[in-house]
C-alpha positions as CSV (number, residue, x, y, z in Angstrom):
1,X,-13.3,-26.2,-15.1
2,X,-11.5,-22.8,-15.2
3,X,-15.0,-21.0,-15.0
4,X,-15.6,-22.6,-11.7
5,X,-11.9,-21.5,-10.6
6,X,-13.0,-18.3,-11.5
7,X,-16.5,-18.1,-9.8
8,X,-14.9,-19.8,-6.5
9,X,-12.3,-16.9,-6.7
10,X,-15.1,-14.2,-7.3
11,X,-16.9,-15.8,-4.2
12,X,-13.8,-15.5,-2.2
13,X,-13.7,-12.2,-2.6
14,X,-16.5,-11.0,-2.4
15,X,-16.9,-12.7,0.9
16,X,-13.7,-11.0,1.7
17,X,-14.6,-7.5,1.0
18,X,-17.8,-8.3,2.4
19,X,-17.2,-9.3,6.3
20,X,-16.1,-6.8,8.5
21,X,-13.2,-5.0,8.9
22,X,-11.1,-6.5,11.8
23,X,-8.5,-4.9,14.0
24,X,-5.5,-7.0,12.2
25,X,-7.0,-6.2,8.9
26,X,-6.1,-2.6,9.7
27,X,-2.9,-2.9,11.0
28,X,-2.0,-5.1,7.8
29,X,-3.4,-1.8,5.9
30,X,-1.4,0.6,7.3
31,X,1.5,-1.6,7.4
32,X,1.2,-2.1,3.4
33,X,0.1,2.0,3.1
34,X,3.0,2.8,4.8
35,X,5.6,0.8,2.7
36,X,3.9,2.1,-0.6
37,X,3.5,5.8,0.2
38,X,7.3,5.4,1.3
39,X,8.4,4.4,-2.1
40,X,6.1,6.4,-4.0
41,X,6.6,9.6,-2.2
42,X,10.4,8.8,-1.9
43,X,10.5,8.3,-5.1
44,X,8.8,10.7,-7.1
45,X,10.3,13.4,-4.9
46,X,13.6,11.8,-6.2
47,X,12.4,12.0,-9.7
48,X,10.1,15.1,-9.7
49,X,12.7,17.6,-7.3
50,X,15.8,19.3,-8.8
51,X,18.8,17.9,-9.2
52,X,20.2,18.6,-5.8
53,X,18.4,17.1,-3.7
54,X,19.4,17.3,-0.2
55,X,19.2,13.4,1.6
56,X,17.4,14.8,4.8
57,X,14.9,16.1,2.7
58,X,14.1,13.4,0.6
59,X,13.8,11.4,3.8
60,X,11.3,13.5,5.1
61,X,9.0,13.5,2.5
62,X,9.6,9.7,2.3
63,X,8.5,9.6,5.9
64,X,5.7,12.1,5.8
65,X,4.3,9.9,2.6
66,X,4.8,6.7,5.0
67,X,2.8,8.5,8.0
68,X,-0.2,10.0,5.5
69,X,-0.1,5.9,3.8
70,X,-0.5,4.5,7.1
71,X,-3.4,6.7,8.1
72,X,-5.1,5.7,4.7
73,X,-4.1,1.9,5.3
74,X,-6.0,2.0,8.5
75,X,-8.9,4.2,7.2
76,X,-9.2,2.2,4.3
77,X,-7.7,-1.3,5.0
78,X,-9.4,-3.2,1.9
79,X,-8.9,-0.8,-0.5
80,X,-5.2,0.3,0.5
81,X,-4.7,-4.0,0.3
82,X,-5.7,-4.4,-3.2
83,X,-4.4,-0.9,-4.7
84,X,-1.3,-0.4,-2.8
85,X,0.4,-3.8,-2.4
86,X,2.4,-4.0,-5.6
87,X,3.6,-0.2,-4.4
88,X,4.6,-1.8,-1.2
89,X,6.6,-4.9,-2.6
90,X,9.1,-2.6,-4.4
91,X,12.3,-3.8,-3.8
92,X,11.7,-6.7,-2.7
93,X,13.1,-10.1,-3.8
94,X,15.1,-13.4,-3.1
């Protein structure tokens, strides 16, 4: 039973990486690029930068990493999808 859950799953997506890329496919990987390059840029920039750190700054890198995640989301819309989206969740709960 679970090695049929498995194969199905494998099947899935495979047939998902497979089929061709569609316009909301790449709008869903720039979205998700976006939010992930935001919070990693933001963030290491935060923890890599020296102590005073002005806030403009650190918003512009965040928002220069958002811009360079979105053009790789939409690039790349499969791959940003399944490396990115625990990036982009960050923050987020209940």
């Amino acid at each position: 039973m679970p090695s049929q859950f498995i194969q199905n799953q494998r099947l899935r997506f495979s047939n998902w990486w497979n089929s061709p890329i569609r316009k909301r496919d790449r709008l869903a990987g720039a979205v998700i690029g976006a939010t992930a390059y935001f919070w990693i840029v933001g963030l290491g920039r935060l923890a890599f930068s020296s102590p005073p750190t002005s806030l403009g700054q650190l918003a512009l890198w965040a928002l220069g990493g958002a811009v360079i995640g979105a053009a790789f989301g939409a690039r790349y819309p499969r791959l940003a999808t399944c490396l990115l989206l625990p990036f982009s969740t960050i923050g987020v709960s209940n």
